[in-house]
N, C-alpha and C positions, 0 to 999 in steps of 0.2 A: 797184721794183727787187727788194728782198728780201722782199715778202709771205708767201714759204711757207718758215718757217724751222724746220732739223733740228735739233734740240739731242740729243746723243748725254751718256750722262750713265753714269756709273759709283758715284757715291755718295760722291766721291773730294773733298779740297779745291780740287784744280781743275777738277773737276765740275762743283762749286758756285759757284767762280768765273767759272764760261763761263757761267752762268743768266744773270748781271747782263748780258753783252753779248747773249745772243740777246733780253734783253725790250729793251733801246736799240733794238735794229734793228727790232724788232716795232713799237716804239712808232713809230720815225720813219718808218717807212714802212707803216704800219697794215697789218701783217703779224700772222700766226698763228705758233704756234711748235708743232709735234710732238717730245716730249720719247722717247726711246728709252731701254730699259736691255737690255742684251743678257747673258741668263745662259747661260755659256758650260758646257763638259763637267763642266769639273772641279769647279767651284761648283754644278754642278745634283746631283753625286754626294753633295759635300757637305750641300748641303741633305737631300738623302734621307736619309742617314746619320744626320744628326743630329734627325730631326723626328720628330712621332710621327706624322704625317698631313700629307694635301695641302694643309689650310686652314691649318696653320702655316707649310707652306713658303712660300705666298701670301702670307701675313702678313708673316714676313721679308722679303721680297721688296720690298711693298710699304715697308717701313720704312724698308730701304736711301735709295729716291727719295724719300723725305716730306719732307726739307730741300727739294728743289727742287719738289717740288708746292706747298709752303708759299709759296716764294716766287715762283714764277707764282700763285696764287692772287692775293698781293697785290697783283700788280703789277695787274691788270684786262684783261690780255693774254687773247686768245683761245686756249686751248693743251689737247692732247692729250698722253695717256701711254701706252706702250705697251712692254710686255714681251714683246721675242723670246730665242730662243733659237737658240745655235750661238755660231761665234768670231767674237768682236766685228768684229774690222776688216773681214771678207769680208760679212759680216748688216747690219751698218751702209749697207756701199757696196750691196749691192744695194736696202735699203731706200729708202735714198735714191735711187738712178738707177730703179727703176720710180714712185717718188709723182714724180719729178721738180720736187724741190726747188728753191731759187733759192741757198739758203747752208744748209751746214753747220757749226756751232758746235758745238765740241768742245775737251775740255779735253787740255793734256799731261800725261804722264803722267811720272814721278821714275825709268823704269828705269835699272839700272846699263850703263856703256860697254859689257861684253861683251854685255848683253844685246840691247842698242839693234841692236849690228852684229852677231849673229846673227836676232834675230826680229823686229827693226823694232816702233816703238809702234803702238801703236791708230791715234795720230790720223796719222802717219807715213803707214801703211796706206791711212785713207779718204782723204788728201791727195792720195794719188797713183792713186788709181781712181776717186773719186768724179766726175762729173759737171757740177761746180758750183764756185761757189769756197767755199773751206771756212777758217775763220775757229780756230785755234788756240792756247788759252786759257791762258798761264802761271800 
């Protein structure tokens, strides 16, 4: 049922909280899990700004995801990492509807009320475009 699982991941604690459910679903249904981090405008400026070169922004980067690579490592789950770029919830949903995934796991996110009912969260977003049914991680 669920073999080809998206885990959308931000570096967040509930980022890291939605690992724990896409390696369940992996496990019980002897599934694979494709881990995503999407760095978006503002974060990609910032990196630049602040780095002395590309192999430190990489670095960072990679450092952000390394709690959740850590714990797909141990779990023994079959899994993939992958850094796109653009705004999360639009990069996410088409990443997912072209691999044509079977669930997306992804964590919520803590934005404030005005913000929620102006620009909708991330998972908000690939909830309501995505393809699939999409699993949203308190």
């Amino acid at each position: 049922m669920f073999t080809r699982i998206l885990l959308a991941v931000d570096g967040s604690e509930h980022s890291i909280r939605s690992v724990d459910y896409a390696i369940r679903l992996a496990e019980k249904f002897d599934g694979t899990i494709d881990a995503v981090y999407v760095v978006d405008g503002d974060t990609a400026k910032k990196d630049v700004l602040h780095a002395s070169n590309k192999f430190e922004i990489e670095k960072k980067r990679k450092e952000k995801i390394k709690p959740i690579k850590d714990l797909l490592n141990q779990s023994g789950v079959i899994f993939g990492t992958h850094i796109l770029h653009g705004e999360p919830g639009p990069t996410i949903v088409e990443f997912a509807n072209e691999r044509e995934f079977d669930c997306v796991v992804i964590g919520s996110r803590g934005l404030n009320n005005l913000q929620t009912f102006i620009l909708g969260s991330v998972s908000h977003k690939v909830a309501k475009r995505v393809e699939c049914p999409v699993l949203i991680v308190k």
